[in-house]
C-alpha distance (Angstrom), angle and dihedral (degrees) to the residues before:
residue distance angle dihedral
X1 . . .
X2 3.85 . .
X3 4.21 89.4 .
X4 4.03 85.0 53.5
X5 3.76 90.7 50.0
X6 3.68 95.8 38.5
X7 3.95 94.7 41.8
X8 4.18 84.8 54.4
X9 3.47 103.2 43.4
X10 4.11 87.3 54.6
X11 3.57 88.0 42.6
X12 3.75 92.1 56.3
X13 4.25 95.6 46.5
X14 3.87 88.8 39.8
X15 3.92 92.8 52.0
X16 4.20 95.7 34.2
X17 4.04 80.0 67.4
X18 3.95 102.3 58.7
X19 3.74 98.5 57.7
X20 3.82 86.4 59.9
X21 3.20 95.8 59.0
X22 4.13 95.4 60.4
X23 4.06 88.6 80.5
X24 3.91 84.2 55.9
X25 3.91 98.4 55.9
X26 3.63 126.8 98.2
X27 4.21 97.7 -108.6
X28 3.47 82.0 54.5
X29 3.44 107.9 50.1
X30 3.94 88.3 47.2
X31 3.66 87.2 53.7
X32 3.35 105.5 52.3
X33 3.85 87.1 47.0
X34 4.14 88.1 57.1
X35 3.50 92.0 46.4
X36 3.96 89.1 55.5
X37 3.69 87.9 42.6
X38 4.13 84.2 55.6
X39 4.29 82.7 -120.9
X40 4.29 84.3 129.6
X41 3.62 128.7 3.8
X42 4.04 124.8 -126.3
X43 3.63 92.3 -77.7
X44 3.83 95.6 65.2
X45 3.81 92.7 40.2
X46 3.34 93.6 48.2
X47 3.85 90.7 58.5
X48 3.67 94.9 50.4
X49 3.64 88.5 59.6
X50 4.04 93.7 44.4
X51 3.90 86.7 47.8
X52 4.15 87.9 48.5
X53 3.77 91.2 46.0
X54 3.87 91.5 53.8
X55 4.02 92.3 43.1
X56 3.59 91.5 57.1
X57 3.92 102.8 44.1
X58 3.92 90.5 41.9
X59 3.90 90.1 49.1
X60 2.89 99.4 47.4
X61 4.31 94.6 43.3
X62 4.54 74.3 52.9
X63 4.09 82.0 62.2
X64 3.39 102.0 42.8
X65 4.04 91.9 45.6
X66 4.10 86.9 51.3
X67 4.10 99.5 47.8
X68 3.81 81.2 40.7
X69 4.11 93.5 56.8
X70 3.60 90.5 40.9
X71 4.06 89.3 53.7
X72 3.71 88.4 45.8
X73 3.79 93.0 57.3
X74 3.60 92.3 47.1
X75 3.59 83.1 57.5
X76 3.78 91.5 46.0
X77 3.89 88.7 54.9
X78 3.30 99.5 44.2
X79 4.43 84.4 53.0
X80 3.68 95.2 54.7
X81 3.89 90.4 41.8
X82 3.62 86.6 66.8
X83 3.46 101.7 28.7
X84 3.64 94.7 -118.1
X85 4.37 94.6 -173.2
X86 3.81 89.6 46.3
X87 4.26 89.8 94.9
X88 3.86 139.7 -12.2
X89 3.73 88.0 -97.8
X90 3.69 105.5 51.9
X91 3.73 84.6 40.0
X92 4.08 92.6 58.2
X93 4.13 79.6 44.2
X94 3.57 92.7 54.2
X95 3.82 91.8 61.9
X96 3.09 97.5 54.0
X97 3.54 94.4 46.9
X98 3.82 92.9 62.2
X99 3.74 91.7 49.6
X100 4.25 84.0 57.2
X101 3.54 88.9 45.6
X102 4.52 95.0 44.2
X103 3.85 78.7 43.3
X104 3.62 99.8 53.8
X105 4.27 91.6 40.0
X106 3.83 92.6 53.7
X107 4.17 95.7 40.4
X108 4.20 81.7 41.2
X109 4.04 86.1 51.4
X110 4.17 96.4 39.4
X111 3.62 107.3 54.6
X112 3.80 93.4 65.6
X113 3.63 87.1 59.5
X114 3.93 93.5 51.6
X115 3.68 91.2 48.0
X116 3.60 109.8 47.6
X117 3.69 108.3 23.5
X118 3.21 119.8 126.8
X119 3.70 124.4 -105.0
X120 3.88 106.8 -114.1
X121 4.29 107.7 164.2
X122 4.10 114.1 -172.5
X123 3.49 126.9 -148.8
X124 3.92 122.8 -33.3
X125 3.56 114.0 -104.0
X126 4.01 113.6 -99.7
X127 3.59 119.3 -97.1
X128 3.69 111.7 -86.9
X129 3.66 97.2 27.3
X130 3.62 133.6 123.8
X131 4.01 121.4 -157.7
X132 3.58 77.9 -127.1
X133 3.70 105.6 66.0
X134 3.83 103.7 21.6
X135 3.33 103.5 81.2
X136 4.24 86.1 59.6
X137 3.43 73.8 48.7
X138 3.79 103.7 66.3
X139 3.76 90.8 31.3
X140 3.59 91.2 67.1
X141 3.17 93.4 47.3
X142 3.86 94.0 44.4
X143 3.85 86.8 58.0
X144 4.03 95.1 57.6
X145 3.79 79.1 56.2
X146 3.78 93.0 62.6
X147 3.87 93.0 90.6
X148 4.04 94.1 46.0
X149 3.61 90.3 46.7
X150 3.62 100.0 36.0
X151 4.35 95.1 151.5
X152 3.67 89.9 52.3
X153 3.64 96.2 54.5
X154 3.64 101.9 42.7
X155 3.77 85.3 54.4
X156 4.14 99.5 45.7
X157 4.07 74.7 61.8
X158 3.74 100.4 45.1
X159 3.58 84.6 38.3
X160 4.20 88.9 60.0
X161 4.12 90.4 43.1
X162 3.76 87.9 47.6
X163 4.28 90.1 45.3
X164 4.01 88.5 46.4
X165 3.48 97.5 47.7
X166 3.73 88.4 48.5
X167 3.69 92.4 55.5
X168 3.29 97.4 43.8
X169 3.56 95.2 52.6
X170 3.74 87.7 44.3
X171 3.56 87.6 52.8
X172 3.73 98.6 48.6
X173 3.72 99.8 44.1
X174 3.89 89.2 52.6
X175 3.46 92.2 52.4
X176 3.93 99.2 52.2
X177 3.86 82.0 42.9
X178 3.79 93.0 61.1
X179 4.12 86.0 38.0
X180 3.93 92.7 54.7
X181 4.25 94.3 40.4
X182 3.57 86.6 50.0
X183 3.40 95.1 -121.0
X184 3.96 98.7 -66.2
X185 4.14 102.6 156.3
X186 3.68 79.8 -149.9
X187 3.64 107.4 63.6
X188 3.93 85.8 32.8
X189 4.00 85.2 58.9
X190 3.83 94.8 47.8
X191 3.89 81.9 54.3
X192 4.01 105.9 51.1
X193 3.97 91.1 44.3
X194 4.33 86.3 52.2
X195 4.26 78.7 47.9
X196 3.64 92.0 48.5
X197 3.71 98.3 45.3
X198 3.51 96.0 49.9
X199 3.14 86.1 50.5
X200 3.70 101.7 57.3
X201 3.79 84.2 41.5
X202 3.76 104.7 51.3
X203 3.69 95.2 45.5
X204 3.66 93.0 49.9
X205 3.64 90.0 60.0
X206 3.50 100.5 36.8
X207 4.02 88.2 68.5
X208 3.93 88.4 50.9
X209 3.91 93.4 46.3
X210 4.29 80.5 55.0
X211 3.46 94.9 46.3
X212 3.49 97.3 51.5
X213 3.64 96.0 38.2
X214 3.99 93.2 39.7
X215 3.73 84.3 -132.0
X216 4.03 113.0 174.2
X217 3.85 123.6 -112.4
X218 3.63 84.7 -121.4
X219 3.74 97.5 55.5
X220 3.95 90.8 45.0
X221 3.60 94.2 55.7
X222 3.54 87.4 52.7
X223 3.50 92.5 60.1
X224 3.39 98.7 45.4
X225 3.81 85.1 53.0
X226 4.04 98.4 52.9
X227 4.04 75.5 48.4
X228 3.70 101.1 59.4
X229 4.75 84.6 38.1
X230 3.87 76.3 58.0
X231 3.70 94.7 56.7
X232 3.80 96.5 39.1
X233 3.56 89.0 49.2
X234 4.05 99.5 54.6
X235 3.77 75.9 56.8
X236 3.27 99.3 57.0
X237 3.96 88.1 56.1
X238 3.62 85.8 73.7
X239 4.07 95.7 70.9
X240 3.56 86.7 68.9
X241 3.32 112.6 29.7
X242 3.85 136.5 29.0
X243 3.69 100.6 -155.5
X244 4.28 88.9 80.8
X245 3.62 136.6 -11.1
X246 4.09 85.0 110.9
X247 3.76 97.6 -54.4
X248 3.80 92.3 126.9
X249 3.89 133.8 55.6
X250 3.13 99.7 -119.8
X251 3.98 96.8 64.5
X252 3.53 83.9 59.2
X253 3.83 94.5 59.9
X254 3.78 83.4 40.7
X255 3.77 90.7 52.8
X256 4.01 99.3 41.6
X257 4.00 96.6 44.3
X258 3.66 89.5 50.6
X259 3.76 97.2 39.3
X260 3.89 86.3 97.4
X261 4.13 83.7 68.9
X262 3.75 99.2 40.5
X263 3.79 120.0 29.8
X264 3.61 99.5 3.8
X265 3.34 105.9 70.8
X266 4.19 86.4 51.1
X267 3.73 91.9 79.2
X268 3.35 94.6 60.8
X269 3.44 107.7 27.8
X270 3.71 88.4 56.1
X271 3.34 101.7 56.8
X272 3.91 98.4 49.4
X273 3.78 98.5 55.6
X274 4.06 81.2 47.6
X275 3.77 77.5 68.1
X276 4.02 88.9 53.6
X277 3.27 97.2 68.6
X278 3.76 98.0 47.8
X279 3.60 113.6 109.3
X280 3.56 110.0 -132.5
């Protein structure tokens, strides 16, 4: 429980930052200097930046889904090296050895970061503030925003149904999927890295099928969302009948190579038409 909340609190600050960086990029700076010039109006500059925002988040989803696969074969190796099916004990071993080895990638990956980034301080706290009382502070007066901002607060809470549901269904699926493999850290492996390939894959060309389409964040989160009802609904088959509803193995291959057109896409999707509604 604390690794879920943990994992998606970092996941929100390390995701609010990307979107910001659109109005920094290249396109964006051009377009904002036509639009001065009167060479577009607002409209067209506006969907630079939405096209930017959605590059960056998906791109950078593509990244995470790639240095994920390649940690989940590590992980896969490191399984058949001990022959992790071969008994209940080396099997129980074997999970714990791809923790150790997701561990060691991530802490490998991170200390780069905390040595060379660069040193980029924000704005000096007011006068008569405390870092302990002035982020109450701006919540308040976040909430007196609610009614000036109405859009943007009714989707921070869709945004947390549509995040919970997610997990949940995350949650739920992986645990039939370890119920129906029997538990073998193998097959479970050769499942997540399918998951996290598709993934990396369907996202990828989801921006390109925007782009060429000129599709609006809006309308691509949308999709993504009847995906992920899809999902949750083949579920739901299973209350009533034991022939599918992800009783059988191969719905979970099913479900994890086409991840990348259902859920996948959510993560990312999500967070960049957050970044809509964001006054500037």
């Amino acid at each position: 429980m604390y690794a879920g909340v943990t994992f998606w609190a970092s996941y929100v600050f390390f995701n609010a930052i990307f979107p910001k960086l659109a109005h920094d990029l290249p396109e964006v700076r051009q377009a904002r200097e036509e639009l001065l010039n009167g060479m577009i109006d607002e409209a067209q500059f506006e969907r630079t930046c939405s096209m930017s925002r959605s590059r960056i988040m998906n791109m950078s989803y593509v990244w995470n889904n790639a240095g994920f696969t390649i940690c989940t074969a590590l992980s896969l190796a490191a399984l058949v090296g001990i022959g992790a099916d071969d008994s209940v004990e080396k099997n129980n071993l074997g999970y714990s050895v791809s923790v150790a080895v997701c561990t060691g990638f991530w802490i490998l990956l991170a200390i780069p970061w905390f040595l060379w980034e660069k040193k980029r301080p924000g704005p000096k706290l007011p006068a008569g503030d405390s870092y302990l009382t002035f982020g109450f502070k701006q919540t308040w007066f976040a909430a007196k925003q609610v009614w000036t901002l109405k859009q943007t607060f009714f989707y921070l809470i869709a945004f947390f149904l549509l995040a919970d549901g997610l997990s949940t269904t995350l949650t739920l699926i992986s645990i039939a999927q370890a119920q129906v493999v029997e538990f073998s850290a193998i097959s479970n492996t050769y499942l997540i890295m399918v998951q996290g390939g598709s993934a990396g894959i369907g996202v990828f060309v989801a921006y390109y099928i925007q782009k060429f389409f000129k599709l609006r964040t809006k309308t691509m989160l949308q999709v993504t969302n009847a995906g992920c009802v899809i999902a949750s609904g083949w579920g739901m088959l299973g209350i009533w009948t034991n022939k599918v509803g992800y009783h059988n193995e191969w719905e979970f291959w099913a479900f994890n190579a086409t991840f990348g057109l259902t859920l996948g896409p959510q993560f990312s999707y999500g967070q960049a038409f957050m970044a809509e509604l964001v006054p500037r």
